[in-house]
N, C-alpha and C positions, 0 to 999 in steps of 0.2 A: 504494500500500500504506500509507505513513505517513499518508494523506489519510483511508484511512478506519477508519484504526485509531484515529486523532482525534476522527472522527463518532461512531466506536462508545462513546469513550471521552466523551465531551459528551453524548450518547445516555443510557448509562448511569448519569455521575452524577446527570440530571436526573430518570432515573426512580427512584433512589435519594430524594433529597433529595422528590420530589412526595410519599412514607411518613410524612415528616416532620412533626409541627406543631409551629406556631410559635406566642406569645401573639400575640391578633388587634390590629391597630390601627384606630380609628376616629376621623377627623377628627385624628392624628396623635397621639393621646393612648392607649398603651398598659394595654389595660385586662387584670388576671388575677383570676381570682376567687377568693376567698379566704375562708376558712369562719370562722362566726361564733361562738365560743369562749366564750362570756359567756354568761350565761343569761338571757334575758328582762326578768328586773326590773331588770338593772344595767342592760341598754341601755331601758328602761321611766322610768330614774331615780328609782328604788327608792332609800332610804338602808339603811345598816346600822345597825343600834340596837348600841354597844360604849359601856360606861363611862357608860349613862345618856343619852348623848347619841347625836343621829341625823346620821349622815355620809352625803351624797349624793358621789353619781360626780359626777366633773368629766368635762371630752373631754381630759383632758392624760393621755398616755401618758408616763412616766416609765421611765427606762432603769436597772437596778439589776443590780448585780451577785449569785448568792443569797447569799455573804456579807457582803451589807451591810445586809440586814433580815431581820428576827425575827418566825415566828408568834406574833400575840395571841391570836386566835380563828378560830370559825370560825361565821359567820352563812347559813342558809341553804343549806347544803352547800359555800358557796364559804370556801376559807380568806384570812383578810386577815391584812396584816401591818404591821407598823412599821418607819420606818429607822432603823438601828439608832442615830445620831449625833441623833435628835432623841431631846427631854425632855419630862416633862408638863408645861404642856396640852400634847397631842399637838397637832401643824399639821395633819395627813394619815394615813390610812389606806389602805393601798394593797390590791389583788387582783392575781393574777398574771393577764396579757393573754395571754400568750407566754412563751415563754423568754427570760430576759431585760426581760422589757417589763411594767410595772405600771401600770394605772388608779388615779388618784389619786380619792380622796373627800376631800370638805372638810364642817366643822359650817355649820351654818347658826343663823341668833341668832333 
């Protein structure tokens, strides 16, 4: 009796858990896919024209909290920002990535 109230019980969580999915893994490297939030000409490397001057995307994603940087504008439908601890010249101009998470632009000479 306890033998096969065991089986039934191994049985069942296995057909349970086979409902399941899990992220897939390939060659041991966990891959999840994840949607692409940016429009075209940031990942294009597009710059923004703000203050006369043209800021291009960099690949650095910056972590910010939202009170720690301030709408400038808005180019393109995307709004960017500034931190709020820098000065003019501006270093960077930011885009929101995520929550939490900014695309930094820099000038170029």
């Amino acid at each position: 009796m306890k033998t096969s109230m065991l089986v039934l019980f191994i049985v069942g969580g296995a057909a349970l858990l086979a409902g399941c999915q899990f992220p897939h893994s390939t060659d041991n490297v966990m891959t999840v896919a994840a949607p692409l939030d940016e429009p075209s000409w940031i990942r294009d490397g597009e710059p923004i024209v703000y203050d006369n001057l043209k800021w291009y995307p960099t690949r650095e994603i910056e972590r910010f909290m939202d009170n720690e940087v301030y709408q400038v504008g808005e180019y393109r439908s995307v709004v960017f920002f500034l931190d709020k601890a820098d000065v003019k010249p501006f270093e960077r101009l930011y885009t929101r990535f995520a929550k939490g998470r900014y695309r930094a632009f820099e000038r170029r000479e």
